[in-house]
LONUDREN-940500 format. One line per field, with one value per residue (C-alpha): residue in one letter; x, y, z. Coordinates in Angstrom, 2 decimals. Each point is the difference from the previous one (the first is absolute). Layout:
N
martor <- [a ...]
east <- [X ...]
north <- [Y ...]
up <- [Z ...]
//
This chain:
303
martor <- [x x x x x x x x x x x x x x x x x x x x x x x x x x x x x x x x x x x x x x x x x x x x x x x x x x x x x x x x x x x x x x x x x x x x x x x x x x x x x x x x x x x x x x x x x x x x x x x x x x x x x x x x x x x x x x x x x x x x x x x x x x x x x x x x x x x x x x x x x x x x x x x x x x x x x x x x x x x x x x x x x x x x x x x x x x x x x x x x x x x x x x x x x x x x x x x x x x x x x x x x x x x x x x x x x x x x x x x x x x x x x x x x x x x x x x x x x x x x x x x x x x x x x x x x x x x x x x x x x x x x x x x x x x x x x x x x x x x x x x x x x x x x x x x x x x x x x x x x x x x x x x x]
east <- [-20.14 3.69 1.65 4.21 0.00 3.38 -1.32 -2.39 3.01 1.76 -3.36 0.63 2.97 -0.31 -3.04 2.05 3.12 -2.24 1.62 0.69 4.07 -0.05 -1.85 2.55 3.17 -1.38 -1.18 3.29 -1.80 0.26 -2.83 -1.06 0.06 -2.42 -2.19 -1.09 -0.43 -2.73 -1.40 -0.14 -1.55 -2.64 -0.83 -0.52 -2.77 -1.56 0.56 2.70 1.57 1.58 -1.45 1.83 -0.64 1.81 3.91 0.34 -0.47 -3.94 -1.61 -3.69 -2.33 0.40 3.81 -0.62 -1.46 1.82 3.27 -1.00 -0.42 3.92 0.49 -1.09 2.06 2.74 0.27 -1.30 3.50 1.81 -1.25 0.42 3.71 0.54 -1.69 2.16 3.27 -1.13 -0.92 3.32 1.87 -1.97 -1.80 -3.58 -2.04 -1.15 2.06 -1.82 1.57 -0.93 1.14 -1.10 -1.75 2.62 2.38 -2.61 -0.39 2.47 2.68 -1.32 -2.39 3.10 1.86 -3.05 -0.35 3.46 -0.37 -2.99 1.79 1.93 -2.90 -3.34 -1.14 1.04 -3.23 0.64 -2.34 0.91 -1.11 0.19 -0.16 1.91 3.14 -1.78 -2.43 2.64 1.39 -2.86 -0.26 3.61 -0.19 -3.31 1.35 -2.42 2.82 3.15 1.98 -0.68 2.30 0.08 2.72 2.54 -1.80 -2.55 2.14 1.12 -3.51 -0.66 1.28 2.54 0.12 2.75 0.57 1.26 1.01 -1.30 0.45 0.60 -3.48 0.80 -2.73 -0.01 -2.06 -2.47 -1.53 -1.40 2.67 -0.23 -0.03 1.04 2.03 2.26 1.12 1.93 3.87 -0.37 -3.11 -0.19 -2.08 -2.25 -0.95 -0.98 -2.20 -1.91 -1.05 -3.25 0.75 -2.20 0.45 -0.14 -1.78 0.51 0.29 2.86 3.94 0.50 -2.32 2.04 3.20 -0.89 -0.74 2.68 2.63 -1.41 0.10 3.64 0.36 -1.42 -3.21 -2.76 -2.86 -1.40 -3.26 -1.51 -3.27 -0.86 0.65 -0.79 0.79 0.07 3.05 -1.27 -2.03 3.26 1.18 -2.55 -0.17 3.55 -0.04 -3.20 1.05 2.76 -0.36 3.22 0.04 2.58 0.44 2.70 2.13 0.57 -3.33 -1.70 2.82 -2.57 -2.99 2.17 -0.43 0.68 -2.71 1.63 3.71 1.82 1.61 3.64 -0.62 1.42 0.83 1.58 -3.47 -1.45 1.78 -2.23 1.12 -2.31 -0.03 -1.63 -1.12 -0.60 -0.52 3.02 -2.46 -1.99 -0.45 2.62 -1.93 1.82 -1.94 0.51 3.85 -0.13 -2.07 2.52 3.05 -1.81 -0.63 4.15 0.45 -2.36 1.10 3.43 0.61 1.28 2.00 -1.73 -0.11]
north <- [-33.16 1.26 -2.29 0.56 1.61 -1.75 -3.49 0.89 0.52 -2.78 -2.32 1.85 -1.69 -3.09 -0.16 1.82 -2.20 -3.14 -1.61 1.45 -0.99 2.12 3.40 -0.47 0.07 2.80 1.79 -0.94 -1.76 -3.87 -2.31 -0.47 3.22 0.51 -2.47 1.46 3.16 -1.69 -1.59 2.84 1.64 -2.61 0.12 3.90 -0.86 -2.78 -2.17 -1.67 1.62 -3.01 -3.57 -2.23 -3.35 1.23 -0.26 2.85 3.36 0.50 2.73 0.27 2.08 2.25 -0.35 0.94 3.24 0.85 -0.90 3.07 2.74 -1.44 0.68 3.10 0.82 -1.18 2.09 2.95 -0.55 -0.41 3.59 1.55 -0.96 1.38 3.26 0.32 -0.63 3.05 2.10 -0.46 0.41 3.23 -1.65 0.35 1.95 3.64 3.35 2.56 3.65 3.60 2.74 4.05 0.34 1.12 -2.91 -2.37 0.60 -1.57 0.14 -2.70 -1.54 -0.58 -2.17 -1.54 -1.86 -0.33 -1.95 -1.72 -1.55 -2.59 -0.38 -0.23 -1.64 2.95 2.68 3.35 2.80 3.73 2.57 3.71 2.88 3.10 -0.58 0.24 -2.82 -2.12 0.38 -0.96 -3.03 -1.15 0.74 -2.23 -3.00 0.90 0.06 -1.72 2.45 3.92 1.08 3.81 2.87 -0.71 2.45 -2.31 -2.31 2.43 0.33 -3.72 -1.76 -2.83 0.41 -1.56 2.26 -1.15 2.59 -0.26 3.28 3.77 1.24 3.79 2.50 1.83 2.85 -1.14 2.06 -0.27 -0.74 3.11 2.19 3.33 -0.56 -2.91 3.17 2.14 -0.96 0.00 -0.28 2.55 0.22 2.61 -2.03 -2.84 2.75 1.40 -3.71 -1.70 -3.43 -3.04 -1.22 -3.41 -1.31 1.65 -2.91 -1.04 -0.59 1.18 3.34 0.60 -0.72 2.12 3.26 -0.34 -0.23 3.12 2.07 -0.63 0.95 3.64 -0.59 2.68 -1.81 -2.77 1.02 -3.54 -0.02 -3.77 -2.02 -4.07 -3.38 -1.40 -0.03 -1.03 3.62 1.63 -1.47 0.57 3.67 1.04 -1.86 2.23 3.51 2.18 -0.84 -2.19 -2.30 -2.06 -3.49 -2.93 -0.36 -3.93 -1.21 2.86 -0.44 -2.77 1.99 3.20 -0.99 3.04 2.54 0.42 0.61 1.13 3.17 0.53 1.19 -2.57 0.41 -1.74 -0.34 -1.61 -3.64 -2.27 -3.56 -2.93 -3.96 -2.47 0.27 -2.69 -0.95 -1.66 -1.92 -0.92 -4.10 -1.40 -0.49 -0.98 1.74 3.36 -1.02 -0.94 3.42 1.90 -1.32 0.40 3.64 0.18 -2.04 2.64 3.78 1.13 0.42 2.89 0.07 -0.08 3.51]
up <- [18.83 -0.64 -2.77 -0.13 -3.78 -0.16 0.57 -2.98 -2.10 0.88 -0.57 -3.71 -0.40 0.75 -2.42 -2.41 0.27 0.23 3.45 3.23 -0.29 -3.48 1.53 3.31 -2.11 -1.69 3.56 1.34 2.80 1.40 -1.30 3.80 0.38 -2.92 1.00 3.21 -1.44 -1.98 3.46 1.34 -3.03 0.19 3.85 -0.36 -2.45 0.88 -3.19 -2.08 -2.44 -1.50 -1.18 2.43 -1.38 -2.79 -0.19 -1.94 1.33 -1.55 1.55 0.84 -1.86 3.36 -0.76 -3.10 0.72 2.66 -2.20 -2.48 2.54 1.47 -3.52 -0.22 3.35 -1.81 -2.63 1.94 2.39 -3.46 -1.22 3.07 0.22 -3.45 0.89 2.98 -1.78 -3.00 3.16 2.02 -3.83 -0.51 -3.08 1.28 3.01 0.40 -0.18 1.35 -1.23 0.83 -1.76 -0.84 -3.20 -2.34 0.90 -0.47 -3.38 -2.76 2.40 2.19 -2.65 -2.14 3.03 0.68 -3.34 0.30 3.17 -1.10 -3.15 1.93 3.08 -1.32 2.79 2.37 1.02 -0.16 1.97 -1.04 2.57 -1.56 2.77 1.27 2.40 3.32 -1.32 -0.92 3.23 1.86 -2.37 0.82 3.46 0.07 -1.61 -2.87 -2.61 -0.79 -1.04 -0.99 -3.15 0.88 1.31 2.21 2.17 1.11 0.97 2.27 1.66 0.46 2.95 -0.71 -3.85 -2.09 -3.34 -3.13 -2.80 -3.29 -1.83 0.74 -1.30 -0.15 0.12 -3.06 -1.70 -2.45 -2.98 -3.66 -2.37 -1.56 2.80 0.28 2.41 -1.96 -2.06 3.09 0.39 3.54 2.30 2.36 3.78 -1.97 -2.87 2.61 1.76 -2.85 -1.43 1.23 1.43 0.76 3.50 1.46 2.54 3.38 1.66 -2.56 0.95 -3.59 0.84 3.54 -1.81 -2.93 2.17 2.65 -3.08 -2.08 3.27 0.75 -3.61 1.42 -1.89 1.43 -0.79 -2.65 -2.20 0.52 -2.28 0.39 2.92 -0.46 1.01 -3.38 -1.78 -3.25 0.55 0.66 -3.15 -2.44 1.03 -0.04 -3.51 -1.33 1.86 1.05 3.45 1.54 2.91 1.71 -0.59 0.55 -2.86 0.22 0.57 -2.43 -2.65 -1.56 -0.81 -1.53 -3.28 -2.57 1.82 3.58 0.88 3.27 0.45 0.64 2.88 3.44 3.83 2.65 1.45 -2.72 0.81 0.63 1.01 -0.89 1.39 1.10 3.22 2.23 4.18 1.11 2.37 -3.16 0.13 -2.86 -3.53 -2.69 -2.72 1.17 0.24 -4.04 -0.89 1.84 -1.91 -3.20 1.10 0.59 -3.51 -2.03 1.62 0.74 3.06 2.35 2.76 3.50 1.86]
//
């Protein structure tokens, strides 16, 4: 048996209101109108729903019962609407955002809160992985957004880029390194150190090597490779051995135990956005996380 959920509400109102004329100024419906409605309502079940030998609008117990679920529909429709409006003002709904490991630490954890201050009703899903990952997750509809290097933007197919910050590669090393003590760093002292090496399947690793080789570097003593860069970071901090890091997004977890060396090159710029498909359907949400992303970094130019 299919019962019209709205003539369940409107059977709410009139027993909330007390007459039928009272709940059809509030529907914004004629009291005819109303009235078959309830007919209706009453033929598709089989019974009345009000006490007609009354001249007030009494319902049965039947009308009674029935008046409480239209109630419940009622304020279901009410919630729903509000919902909507927070989703369409970017106040509530889900933000899903990929990003490589070392951004997704306090750099992005930072704007999150941020963003979650003023929208606690928003859902946010973080997806950590390397570049070609995140590509595949973008490219899949998997993700929202991937907050990365320009240069996968480059790689996915109808991608709309947003600058956020030139995160530079830089040289990392213990704070008291030897090599903090030479005036200038030379190819040579680069060659004779013992680095720790990301990920192969790393931007940062392919950007890393292709830079130090147009330096004229002959070779890099890698000792440890790994994915992790809390690894990187713990044993560049506790040996001599250096690595390569981004300065922006590592710049929080430098404390007074790990520096960067003087040391830069052309090659080492490294763009980052927000990356998004320009075929993506509109949410709101990600719209409010991206401004708060241009609101909290300083942004470059577009190249």
């Amino acid at each position: 048996m299919y019962i019209d959920p709205r003539h369940l509400a409107q059977l709410s109102m009139i027993v909330e209101a007390g007459s039928f004329q009272a709940a059809a100024d509030r529907i914004g419906l004629s009291q005819p109108a109303l009235s078959r409605n309830m007919r209706t309502l009453e033929h598709r079940i089989g019974a009345p729903v009000f006490d007609r030998s009354s001249r007030r609008a009494m319902p049965t117990d039947l009308g009674l019962r029935l008046a409480q679920n239209g109630l419940a529909i009622r304020v279901a429709e009410e919630q729903a609407g509000k919902y909507s409006e927070r989703v369409s003002s970017g106040a509530a709904g889900q933000l899903r955002i990929g990003a490589p490991p070392i951004i997704a630490g306090q750099f992005l954890t930072s704007r999150i809160c941020r963003f979650l201050i003023d929208r606690p009703d928003c859902k946010v899903d973080v997806r950590v992985g390397l570049v070609h990952e995140l590509r595949t997750m973008l490219e899949r509809a998997q993700i929202d957004l991937v907050i990365g290097p320009r240069d996968l933007a480059d790689r996915v197919a109808e991608s709309h880029f947003v600058p956020l910050a030139d995160d530079r590669v830089g040289i990392l090393c213990r704070a008291d390194h030897d090599l903090l003590a030479r005036e200038t760093i030379q190819l040579t002292d680069l060659e004779q150190q013992h680095w720790v090496a990301h990920s192969r399947g790393s931007m940062l690793r392919q950007q890393t090597e292709g830079a130090l080789i147009a330096l004229g570097l002959e070779r890099i003593n890698i000792t440890v490779e790994t994915d992790s860069i809390q690894s990187v970071l713990e044993i560049v901090g506790s040996t001599d051995l250096i690595s390569t890091m981004p300065r922006e997004t590592t710049r929080p977890y430098l404390a007074d135990r790990l520096t960067f060396l003087a040391f830069d090159h052309p090659q080492f710029h490294r763009p980052i956005g927000a990356i998004r498909r320009t075929s993506a359907p509109t949410n709101r949400a990600v719209d409010e996380f991206v401004n708060v992303l241009k609101s909290e970094t300083p942004a470059i130019d577009p190249i």
